[in-house]
C-alpha positions as CSV (number, residue, x, y, z in Angstrom):
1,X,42.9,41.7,-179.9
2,X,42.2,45.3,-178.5
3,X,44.8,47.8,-179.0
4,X,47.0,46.8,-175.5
5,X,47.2,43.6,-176.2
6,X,48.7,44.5,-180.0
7,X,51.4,46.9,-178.3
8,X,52.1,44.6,-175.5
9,X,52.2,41.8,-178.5
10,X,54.6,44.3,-180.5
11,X,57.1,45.0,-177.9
12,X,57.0,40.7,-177.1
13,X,58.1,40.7,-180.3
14,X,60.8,43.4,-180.0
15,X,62.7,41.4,-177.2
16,X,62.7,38.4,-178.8
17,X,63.8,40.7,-181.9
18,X,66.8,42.5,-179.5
19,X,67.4,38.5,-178.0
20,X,67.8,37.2,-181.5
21,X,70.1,40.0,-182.4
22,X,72.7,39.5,-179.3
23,X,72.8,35.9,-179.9
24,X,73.3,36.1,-183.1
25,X,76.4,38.2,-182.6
26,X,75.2,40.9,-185.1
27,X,75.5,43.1,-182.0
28,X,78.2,41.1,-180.0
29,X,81.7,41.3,-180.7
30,X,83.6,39.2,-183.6
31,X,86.6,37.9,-183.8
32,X,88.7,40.9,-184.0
33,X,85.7,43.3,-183.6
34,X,84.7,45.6,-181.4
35,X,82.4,44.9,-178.0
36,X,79.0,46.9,-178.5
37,X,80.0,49.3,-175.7
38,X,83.4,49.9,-177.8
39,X,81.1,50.3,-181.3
40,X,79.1,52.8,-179.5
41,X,81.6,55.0,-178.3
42,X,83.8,54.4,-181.5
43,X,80.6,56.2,-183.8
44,X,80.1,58.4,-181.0
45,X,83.2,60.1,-181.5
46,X,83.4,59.4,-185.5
47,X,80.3,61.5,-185.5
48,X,80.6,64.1,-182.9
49,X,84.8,64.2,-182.5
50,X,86.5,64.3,-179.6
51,X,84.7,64.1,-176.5
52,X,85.8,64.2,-173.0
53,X,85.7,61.3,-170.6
54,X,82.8,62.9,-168.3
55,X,81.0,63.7,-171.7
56,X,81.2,60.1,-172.7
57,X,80.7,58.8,-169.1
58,X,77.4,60.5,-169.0
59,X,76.3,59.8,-172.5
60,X,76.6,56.1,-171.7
61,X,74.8,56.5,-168.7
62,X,78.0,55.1,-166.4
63,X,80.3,55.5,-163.9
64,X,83.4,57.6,-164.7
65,X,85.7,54.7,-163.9
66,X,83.7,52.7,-166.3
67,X,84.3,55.0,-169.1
68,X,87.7,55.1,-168.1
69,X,88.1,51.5,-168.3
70,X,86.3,51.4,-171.6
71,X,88.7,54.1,-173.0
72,X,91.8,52.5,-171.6
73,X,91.5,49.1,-173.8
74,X,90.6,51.1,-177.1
75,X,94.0,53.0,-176.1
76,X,95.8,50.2,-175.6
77,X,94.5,48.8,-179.3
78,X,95.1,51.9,-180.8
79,X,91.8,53.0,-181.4
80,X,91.2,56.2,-179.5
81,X,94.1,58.4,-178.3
82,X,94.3,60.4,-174.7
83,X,94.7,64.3,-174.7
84,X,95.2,66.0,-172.1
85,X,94.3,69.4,-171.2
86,X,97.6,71.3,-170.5
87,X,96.3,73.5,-168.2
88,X,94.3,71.2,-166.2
89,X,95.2,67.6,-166.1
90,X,92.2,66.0,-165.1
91,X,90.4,67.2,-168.5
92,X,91.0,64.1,-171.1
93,X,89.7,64.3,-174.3
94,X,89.3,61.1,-176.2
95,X,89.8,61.0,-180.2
96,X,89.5,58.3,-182.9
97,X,93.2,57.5,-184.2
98,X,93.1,56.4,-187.8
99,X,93.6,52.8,-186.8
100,X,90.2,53.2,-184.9
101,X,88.7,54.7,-187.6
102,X,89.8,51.8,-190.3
103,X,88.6,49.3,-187.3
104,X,84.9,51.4,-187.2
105,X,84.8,51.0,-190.6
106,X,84.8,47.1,-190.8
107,X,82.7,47.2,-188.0
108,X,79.9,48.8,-189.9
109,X,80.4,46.6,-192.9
110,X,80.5,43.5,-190.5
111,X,77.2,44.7,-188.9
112,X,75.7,46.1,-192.4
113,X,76.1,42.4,-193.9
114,X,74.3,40.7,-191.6
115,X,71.6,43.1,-191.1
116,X,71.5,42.9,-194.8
117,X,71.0,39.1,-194.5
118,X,68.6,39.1,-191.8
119,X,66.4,41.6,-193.4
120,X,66.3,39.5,-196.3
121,X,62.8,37.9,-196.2
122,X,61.1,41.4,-196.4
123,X,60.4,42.7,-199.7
124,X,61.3,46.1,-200.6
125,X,58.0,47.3,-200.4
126,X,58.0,45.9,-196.9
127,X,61.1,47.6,-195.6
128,X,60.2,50.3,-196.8
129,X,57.4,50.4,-194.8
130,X,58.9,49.2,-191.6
131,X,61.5,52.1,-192.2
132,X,58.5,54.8,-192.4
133,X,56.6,53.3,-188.9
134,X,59.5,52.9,-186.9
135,X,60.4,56.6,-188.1
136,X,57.0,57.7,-187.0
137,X,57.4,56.0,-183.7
138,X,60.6,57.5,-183.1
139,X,60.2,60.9,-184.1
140,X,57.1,61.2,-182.2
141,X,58.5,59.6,-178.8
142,X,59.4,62.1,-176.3
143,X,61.1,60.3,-173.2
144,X,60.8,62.9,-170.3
């Protein structure tokens, strides 16, 4: 095989990798679990803080309604809370309430388990190595 036909090979591989993933549900929501959309923006604001609704709207690359309607059912769970600025109303800032972050928390462990599981038939020695490539690829990708 000549090098294109390895990378196209590799990234064959990836999508049935990412396909495999969804199906499984170690990405999908579980019974009482948060949707991936609601994961992502739950981290997003464990590790950043409190981010407005245009911040997070553009960081998930979709409409402002869309991140409104995302926020809206973590409020109504209790997961994130609503601030508003008092000086300009349409300025929202969106927080993790403790309840979100005890609900992030299992989420991770949920996901870490079977990640844990499914990375089972590698040896150490072999994660170890995937670790290092997909760190080279990554650090060395710069998307324009």
């Amino acid at each position: 095989m000549d090098r294109q036909e390895v990378i196209t090979s590799i990234f064959q591989d990836f999508e049935q990798f990412r396909r495999r993933l969804f199906r499984s549900g170690i990405v999908m929501a579980h019974k009482d679990m948060p949707t991936p959309a609601q994961f992502g923006l739950l981290m997003m604001l464990s590790a950043h803080g409190s981010k407005s609704l245009k911040d997070l709207a553009e960081c998930f690359t979709m409409s402002p309604s869309a991140a409104t309607q995302l926020v809206d059912g973590l409020v109504k769970d209790g997961l994130v809370r609503r601030t508003e600025d008092e000086n300009d109303r349409r300025k929202v800032e969106v927080s993790l309430t403790p309840a979100g972050v005890t609900k992030l928390q299992a989420a991770q462990k949920s996901r870490l388990a079977s990640l844990t599981k499914m990375m089972e038939p590698l040896t150490d020695a072999e994660l170890a190595q995937l670790r290092v490539l997909q760190k080279k690829i990554t650090d060395n990708w710069n998307v324009e």
